[in-house]
mmCIF file of the N, C-alpha and C atoms, coordinates in Angstrom:
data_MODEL
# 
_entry.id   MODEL 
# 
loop_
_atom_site.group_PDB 
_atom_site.id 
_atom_site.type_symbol 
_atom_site.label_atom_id 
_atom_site.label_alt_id 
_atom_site.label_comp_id 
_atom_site.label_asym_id 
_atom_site.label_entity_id 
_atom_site.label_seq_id 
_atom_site.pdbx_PDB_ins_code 
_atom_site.Cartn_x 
_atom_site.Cartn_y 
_atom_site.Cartn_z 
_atom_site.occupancy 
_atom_site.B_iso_or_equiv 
_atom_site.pdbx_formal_charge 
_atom_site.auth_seq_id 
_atom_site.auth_comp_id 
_atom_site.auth_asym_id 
_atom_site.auth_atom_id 
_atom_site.pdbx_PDB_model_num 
ATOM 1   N N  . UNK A 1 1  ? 92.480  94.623 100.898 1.00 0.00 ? 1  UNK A N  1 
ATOM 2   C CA . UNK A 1 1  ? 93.011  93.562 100.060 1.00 0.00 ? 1  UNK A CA 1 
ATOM 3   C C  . UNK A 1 1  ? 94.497  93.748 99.812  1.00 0.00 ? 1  UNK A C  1 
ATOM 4   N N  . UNK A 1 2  ? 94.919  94.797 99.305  1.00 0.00 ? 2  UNK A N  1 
ATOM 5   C CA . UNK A 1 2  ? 96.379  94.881 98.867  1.00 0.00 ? 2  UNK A CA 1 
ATOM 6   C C  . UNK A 1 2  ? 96.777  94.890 100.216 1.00 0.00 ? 2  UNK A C  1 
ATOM 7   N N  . UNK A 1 3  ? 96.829  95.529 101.512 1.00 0.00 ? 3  UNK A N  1 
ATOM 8   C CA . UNK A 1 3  ? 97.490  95.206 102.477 1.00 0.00 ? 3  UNK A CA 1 
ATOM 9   C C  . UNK A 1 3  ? 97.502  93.294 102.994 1.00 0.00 ? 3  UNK A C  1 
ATOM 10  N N  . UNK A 1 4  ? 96.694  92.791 102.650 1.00 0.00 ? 4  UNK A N  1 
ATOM 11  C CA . UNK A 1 4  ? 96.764  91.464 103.254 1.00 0.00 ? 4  UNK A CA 1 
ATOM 12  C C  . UNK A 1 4  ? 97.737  90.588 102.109 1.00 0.00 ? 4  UNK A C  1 
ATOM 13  N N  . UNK A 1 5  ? 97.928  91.114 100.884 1.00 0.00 ? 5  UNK A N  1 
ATOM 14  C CA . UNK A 1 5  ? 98.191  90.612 99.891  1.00 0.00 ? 5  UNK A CA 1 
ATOM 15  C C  . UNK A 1 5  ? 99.584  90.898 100.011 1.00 0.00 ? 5  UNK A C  1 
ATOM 16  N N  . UNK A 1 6  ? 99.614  92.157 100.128 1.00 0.00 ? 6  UNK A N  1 
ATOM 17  C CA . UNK A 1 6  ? 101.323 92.557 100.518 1.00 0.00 ? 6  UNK A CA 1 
ATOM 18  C C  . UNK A 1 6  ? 102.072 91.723 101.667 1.00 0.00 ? 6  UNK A C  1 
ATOM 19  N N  . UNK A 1 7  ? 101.262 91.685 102.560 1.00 0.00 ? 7  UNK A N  1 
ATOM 20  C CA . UNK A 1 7  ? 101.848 90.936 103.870 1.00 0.00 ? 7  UNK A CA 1 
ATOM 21  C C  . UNK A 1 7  ? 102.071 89.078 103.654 1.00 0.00 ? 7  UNK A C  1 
ATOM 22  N N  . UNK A 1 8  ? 101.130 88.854 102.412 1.00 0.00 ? 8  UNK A N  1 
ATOM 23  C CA . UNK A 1 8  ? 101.398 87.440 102.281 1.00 0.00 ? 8  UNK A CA 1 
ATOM 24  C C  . UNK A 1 8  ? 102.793 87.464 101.501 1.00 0.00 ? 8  UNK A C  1 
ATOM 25  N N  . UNK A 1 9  ? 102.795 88.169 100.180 1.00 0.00 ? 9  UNK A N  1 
ATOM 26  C CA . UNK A 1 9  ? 103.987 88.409 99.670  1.00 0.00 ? 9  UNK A CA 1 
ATOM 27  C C  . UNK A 1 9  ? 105.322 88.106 100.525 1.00 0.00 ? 9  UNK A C  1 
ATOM 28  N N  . UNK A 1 10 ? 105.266 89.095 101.777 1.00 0.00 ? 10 UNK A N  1 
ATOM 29  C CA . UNK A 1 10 ? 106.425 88.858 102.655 1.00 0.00 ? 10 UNK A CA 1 
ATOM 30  C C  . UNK A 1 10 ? 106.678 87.931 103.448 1.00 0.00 ? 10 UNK A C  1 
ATOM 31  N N  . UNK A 1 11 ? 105.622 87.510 103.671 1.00 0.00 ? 11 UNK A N  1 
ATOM 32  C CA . UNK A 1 11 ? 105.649 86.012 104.397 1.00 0.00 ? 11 UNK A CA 1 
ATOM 33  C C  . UNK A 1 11 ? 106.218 85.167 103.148 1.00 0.00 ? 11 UNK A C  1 
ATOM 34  N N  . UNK A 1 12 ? 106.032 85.277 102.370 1.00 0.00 ? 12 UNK A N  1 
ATOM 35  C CA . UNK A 1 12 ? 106.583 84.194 101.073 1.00 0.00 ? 12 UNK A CA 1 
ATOM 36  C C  . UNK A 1 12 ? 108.194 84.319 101.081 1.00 0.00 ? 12 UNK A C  1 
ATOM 37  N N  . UNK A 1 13 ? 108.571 85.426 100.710 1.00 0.00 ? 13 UNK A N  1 
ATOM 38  C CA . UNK A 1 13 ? 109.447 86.207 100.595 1.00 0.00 ? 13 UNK A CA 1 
ATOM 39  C C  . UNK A 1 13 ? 110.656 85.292 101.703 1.00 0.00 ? 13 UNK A C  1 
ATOM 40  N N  . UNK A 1 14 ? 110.062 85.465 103.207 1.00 0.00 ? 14 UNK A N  1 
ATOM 41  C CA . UNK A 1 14 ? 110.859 85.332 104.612 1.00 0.00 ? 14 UNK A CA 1 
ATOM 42  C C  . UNK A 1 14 ? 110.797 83.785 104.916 1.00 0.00 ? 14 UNK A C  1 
ATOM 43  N N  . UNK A 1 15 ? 109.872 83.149 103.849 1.00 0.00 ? 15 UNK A N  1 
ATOM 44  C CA . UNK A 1 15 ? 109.923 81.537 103.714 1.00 0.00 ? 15 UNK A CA 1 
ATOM 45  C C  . UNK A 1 15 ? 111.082 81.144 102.701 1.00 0.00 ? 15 UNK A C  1 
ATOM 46  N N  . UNK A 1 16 ? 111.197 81.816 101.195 1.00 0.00 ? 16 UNK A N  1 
ATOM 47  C CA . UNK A 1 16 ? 111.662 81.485 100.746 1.00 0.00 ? 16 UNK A CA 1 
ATOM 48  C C  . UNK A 1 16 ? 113.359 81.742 101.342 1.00 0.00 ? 16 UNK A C  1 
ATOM 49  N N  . UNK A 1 17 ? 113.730 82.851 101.383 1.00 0.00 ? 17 UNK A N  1 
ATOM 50  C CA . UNK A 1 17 ? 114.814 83.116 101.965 1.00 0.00 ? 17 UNK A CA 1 
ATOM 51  C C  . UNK A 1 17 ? 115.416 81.893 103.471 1.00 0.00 ? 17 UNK A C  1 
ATOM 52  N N  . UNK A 1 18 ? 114.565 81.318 104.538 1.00 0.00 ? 18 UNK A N  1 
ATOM 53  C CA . UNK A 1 18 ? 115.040 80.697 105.239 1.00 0.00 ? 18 UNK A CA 1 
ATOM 54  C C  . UNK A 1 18 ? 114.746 79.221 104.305 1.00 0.00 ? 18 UNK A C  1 
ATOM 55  N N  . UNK A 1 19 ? 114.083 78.899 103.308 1.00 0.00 ? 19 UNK A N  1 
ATOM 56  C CA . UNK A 1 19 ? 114.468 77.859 102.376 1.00 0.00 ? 19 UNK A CA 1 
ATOM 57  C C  . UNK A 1 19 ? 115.801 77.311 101.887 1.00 0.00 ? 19 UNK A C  1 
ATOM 58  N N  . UNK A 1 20 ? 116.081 78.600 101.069 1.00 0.00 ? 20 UNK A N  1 
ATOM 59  C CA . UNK A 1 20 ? 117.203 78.932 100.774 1.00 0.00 ? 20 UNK A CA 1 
ATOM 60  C C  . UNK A 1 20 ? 118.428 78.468 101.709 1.00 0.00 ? 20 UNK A C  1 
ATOM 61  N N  . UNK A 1 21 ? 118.569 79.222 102.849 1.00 0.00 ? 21 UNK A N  1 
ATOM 62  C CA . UNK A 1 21 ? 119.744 79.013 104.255 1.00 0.00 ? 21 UNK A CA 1 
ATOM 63  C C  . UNK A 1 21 ? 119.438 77.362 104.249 1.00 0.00 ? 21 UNK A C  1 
ATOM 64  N N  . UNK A 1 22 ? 118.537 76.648 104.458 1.00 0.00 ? 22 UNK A N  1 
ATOM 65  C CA . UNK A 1 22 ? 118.353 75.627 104.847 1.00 0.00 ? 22 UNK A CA 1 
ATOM 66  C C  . UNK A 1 22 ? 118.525 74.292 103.621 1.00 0.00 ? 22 UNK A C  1 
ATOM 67  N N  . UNK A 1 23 ? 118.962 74.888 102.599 1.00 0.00 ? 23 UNK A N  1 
ATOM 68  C CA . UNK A 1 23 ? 119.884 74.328 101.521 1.00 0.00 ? 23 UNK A CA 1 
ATOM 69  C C  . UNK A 1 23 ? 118.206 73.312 101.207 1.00 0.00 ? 23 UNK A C  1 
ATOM 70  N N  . UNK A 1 24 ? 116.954 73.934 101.338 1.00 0.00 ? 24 UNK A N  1 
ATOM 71  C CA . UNK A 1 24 ? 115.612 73.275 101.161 1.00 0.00 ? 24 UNK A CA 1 
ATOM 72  C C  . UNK A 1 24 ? 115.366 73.550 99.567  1.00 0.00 ? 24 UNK A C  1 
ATOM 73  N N  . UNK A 1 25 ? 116.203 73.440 98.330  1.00 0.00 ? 25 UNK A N  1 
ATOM 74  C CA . UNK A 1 25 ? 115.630 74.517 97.114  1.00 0.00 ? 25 UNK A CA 1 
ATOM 75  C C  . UNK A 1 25 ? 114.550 73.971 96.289  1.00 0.00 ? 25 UNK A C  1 
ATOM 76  N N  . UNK A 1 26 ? 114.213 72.612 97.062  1.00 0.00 ? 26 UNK A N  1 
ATOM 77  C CA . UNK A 1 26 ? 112.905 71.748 96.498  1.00 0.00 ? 26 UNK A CA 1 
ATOM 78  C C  . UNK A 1 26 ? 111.802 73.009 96.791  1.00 0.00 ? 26 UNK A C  1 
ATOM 79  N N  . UNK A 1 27 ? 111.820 72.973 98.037  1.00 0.00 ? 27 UNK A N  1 
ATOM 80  C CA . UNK A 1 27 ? 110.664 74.616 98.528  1.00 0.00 ? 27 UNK A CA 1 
ATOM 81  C C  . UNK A 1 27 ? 110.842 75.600 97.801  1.00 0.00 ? 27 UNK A C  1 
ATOM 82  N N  . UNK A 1 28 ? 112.193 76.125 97.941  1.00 0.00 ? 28 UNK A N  1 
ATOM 83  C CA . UNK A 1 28 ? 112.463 77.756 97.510  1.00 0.00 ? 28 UNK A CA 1 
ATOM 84  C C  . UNK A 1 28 ? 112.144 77.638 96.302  1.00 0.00 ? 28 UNK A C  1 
ATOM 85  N N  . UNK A 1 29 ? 112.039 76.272 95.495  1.00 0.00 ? 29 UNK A N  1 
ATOM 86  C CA . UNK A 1 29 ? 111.652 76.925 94.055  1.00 0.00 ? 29 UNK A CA 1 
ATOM 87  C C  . UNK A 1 29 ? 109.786 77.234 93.827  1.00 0.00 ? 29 UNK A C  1 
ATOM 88  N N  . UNK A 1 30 ? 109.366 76.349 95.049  1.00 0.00 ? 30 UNK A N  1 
ATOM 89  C CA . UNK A 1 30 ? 107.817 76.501 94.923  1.00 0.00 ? 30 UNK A CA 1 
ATOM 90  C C  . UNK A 1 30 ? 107.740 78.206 95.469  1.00 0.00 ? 30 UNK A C  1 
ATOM 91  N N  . UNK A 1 31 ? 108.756 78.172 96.357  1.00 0.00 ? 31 UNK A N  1 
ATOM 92  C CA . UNK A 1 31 ? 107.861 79.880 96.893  1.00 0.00 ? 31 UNK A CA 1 
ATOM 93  C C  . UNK A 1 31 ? 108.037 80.700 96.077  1.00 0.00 ? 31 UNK A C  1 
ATOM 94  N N  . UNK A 1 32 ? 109.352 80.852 95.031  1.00 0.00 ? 32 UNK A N  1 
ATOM 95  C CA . UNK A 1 32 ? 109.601 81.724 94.310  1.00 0.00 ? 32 UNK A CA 1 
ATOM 96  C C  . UNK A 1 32 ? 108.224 81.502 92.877  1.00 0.00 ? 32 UNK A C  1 
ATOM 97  N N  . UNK A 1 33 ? 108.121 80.553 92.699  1.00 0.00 ? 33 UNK A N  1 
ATOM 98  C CA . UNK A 1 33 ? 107.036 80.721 91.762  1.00 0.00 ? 33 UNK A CA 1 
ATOM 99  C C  . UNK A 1 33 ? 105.728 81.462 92.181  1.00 0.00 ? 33 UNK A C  1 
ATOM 100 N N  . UNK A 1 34 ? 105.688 81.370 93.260  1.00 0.00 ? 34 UNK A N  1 
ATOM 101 C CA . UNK A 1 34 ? 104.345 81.895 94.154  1.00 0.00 ? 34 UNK A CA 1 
ATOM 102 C C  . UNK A 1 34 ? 104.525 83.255 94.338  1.00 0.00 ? 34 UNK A C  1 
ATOM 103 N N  . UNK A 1 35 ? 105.786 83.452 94.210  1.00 0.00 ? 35 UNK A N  1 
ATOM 104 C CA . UNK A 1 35 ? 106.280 85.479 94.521  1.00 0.00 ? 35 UNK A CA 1 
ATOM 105 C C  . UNK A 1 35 ? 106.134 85.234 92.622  1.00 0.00 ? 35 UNK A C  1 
ATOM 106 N N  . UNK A 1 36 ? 106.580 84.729 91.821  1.00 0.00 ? 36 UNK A N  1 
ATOM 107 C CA . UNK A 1 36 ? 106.482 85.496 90.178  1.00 0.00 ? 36 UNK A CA 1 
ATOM 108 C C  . UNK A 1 36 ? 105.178 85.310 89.823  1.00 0.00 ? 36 UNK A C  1 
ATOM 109 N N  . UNK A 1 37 ? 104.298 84.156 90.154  1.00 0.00 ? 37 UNK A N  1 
ATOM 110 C CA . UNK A 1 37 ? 102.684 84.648 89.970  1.00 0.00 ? 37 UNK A CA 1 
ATOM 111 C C  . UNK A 1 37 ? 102.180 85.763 90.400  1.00 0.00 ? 37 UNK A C  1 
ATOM 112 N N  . UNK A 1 38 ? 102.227 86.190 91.679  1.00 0.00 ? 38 UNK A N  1 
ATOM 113 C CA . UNK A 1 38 ? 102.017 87.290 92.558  1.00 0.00 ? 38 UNK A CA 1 
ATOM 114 C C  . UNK A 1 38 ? 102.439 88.554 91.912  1.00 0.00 ? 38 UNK A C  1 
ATOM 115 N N  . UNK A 1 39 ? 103.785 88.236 90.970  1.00 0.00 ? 39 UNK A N  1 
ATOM 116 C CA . UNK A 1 39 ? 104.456 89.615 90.098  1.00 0.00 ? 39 UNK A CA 1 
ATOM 117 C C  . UNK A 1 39 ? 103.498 89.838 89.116  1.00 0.00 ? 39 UNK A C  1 
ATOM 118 N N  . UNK A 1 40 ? 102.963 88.663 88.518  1.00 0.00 ? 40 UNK A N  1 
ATOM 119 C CA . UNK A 1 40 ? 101.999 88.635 87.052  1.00 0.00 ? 40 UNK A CA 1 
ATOM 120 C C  . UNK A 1 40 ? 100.786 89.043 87.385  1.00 0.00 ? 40 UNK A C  1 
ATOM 121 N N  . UNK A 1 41 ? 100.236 88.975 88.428  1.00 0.00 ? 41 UNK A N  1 
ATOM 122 C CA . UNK A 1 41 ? 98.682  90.202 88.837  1.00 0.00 ? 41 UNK A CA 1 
ATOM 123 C C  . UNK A 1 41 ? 98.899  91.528 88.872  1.00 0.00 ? 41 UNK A C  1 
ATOM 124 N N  . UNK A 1 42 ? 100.285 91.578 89.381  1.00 0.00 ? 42 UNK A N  1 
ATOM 125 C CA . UNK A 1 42 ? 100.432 92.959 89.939  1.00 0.00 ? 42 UNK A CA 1 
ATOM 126 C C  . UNK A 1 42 ? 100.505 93.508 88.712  1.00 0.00 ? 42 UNK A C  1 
ATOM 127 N N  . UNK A 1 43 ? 101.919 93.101 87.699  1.00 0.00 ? 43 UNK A N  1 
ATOM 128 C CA . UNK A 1 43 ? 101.837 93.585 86.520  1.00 0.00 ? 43 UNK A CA 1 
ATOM 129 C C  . UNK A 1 43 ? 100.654 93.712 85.357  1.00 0.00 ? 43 UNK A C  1 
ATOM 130 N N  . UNK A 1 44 ? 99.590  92.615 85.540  1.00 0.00 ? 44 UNK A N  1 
ATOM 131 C CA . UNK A 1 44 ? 98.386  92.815 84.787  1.00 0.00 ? 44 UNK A CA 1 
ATOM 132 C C  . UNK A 1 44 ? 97.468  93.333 85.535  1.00 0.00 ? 44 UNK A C  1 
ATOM 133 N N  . UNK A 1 45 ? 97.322  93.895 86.403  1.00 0.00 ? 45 UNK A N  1 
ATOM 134 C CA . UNK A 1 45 ? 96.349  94.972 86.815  1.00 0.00 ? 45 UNK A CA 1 
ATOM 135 C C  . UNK A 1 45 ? 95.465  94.455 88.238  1.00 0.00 ? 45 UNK A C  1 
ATOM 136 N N  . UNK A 1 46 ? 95.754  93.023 88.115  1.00 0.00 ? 46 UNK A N  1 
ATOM 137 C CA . UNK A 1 46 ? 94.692  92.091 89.452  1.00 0.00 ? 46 UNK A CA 1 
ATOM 138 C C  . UNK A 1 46 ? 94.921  93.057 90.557  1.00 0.00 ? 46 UNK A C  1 
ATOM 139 N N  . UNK A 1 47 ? 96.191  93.202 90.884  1.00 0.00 ? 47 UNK A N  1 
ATOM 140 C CA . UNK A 1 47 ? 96.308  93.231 92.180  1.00 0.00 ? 47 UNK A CA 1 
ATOM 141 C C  . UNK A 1 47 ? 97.128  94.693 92.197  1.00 0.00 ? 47 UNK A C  1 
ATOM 142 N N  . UNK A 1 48 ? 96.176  95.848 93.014  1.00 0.00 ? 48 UNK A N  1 
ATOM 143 C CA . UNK A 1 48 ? 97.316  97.174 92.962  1.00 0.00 ? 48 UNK A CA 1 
ATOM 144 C C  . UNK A 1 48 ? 98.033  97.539 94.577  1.00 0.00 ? 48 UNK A C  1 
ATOM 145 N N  . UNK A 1 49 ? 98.799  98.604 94.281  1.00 0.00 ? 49 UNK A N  1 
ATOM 146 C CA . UNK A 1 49 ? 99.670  99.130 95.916  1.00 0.00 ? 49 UNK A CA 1 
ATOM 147 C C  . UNK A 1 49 ? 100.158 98.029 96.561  1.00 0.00 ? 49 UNK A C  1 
ATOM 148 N N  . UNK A 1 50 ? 100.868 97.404 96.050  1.00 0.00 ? 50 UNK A N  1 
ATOM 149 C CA . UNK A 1 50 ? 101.524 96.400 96.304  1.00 0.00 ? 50 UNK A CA 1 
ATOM 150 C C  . UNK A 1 50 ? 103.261 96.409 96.124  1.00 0.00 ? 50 UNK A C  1 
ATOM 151 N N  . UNK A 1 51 ? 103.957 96.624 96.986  1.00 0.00 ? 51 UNK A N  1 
ATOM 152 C CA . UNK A 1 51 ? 105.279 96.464 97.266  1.00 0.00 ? 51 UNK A CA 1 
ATOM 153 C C  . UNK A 1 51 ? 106.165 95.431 96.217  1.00 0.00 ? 51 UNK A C  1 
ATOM 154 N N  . UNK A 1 52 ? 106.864 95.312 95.680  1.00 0.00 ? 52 UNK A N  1 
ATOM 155 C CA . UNK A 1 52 ? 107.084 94.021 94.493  1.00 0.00 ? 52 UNK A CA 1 
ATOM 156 C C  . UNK A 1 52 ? 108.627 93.413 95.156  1.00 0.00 ? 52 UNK A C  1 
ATOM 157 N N  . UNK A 1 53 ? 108.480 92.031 95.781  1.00 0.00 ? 53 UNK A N  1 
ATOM 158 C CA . UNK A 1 53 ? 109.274 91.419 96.358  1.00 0.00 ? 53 UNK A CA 1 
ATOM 159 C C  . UNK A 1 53 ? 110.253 90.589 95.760  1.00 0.00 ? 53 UNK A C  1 
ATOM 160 N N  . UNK A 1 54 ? 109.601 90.554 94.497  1.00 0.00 ? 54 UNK A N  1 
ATOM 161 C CA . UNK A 1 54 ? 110.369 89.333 93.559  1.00 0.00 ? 54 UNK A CA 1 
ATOM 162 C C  . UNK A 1 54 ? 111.662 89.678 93.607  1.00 0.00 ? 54 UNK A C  1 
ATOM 163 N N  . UNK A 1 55 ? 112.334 90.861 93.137  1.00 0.00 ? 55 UNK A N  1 
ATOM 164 C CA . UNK A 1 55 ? 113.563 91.169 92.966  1.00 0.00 ? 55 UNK A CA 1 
ATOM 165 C C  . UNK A 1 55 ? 114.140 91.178 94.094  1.00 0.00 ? 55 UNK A C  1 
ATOM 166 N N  . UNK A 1 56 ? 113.672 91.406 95.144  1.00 0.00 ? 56 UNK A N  1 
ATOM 167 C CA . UNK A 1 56 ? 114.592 90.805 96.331  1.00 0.00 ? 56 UNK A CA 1 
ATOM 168 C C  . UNK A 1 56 ? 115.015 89.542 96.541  1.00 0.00 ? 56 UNK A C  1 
ATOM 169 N N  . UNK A 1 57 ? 114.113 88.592 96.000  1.00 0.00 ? 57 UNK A N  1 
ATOM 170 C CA . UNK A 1 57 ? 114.249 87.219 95.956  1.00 0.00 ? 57 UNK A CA 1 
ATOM 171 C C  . UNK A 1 57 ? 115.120 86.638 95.019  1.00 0.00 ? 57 UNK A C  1 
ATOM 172 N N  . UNK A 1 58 ? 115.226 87.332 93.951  1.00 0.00 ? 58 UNK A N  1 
ATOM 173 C CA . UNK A 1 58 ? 116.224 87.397 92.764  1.00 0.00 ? 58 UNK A CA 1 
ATOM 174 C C  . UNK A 1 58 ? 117.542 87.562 93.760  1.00 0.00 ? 58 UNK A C  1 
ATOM 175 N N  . UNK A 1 59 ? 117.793 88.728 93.883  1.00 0.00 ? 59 UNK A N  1 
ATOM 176 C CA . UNK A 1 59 ? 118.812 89.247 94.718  1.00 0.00 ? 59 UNK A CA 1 
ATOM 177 C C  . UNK A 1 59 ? 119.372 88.441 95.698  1.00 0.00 ? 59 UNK A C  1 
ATOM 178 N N  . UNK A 1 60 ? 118.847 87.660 96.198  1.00 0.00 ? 60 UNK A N  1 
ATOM 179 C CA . UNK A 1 60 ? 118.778 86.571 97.642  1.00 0.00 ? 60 UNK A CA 1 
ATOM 180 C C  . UNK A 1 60 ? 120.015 85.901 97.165  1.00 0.00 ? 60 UNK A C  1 
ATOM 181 N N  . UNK A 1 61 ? 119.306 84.878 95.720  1.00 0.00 ? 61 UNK A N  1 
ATOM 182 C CA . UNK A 1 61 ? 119.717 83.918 95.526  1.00 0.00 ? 61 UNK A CA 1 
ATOM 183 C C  . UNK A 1 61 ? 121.279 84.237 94.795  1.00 0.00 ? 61 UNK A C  1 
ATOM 184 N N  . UNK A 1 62 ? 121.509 85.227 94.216  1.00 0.00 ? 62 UNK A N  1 
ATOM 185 C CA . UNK A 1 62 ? 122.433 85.691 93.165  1.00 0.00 ? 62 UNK A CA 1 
ATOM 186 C C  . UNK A 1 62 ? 122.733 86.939 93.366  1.00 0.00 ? 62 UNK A C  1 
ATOM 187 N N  . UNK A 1 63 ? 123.546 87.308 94.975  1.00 0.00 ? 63 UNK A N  1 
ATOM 188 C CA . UNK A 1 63 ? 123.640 88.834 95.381  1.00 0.00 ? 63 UNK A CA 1 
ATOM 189 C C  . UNK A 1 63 ? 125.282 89.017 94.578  1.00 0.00 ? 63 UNK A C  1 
ATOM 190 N N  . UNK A 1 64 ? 125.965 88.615 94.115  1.00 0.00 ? 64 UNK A N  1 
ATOM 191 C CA . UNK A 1 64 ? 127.206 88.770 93.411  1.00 0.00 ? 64 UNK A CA 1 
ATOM 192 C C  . UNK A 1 64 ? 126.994 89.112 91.786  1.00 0.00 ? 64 UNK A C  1 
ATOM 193 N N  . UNK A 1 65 ? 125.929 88.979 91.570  1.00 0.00 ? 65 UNK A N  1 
ATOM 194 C CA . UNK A 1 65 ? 126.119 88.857 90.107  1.00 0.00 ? 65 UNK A CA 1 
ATOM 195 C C  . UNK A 1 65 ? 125.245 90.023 89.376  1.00 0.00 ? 65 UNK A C  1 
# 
């Protein structure tokens, strides 16, 4: 489970990011909600051994600041 879960994560992750490039932020805002739900299992216990992508996605959008 956590490996398939992790790997969706990054698929989210490598969607939202070419969202992003593609000036798409109608999407990037759906995927990023889908990576901070994904943060809220992990952090409440649903989901364990899981890699946490959100802050990269943070980072994506706002690497200057």
């Amino acid at each position: 489970m956590s490996v398939q879960s992790d790997r969706l994560e990054r698929d989210i992750l490598i969607l939202f990011k070419r969202a992003c490039r593609q000036s798409r932020l109608d999407i990037a805002e759906h995927l990023l909600r889908a990576l901070e739900a994904a943060d809220e299992m992990r952090v409440s216990g649903t989901v364990e051994g899981i890699r946490d992508p959100l802050p990269e996605a943070y980072l994506f959008v706002a690497p200057d600041r």
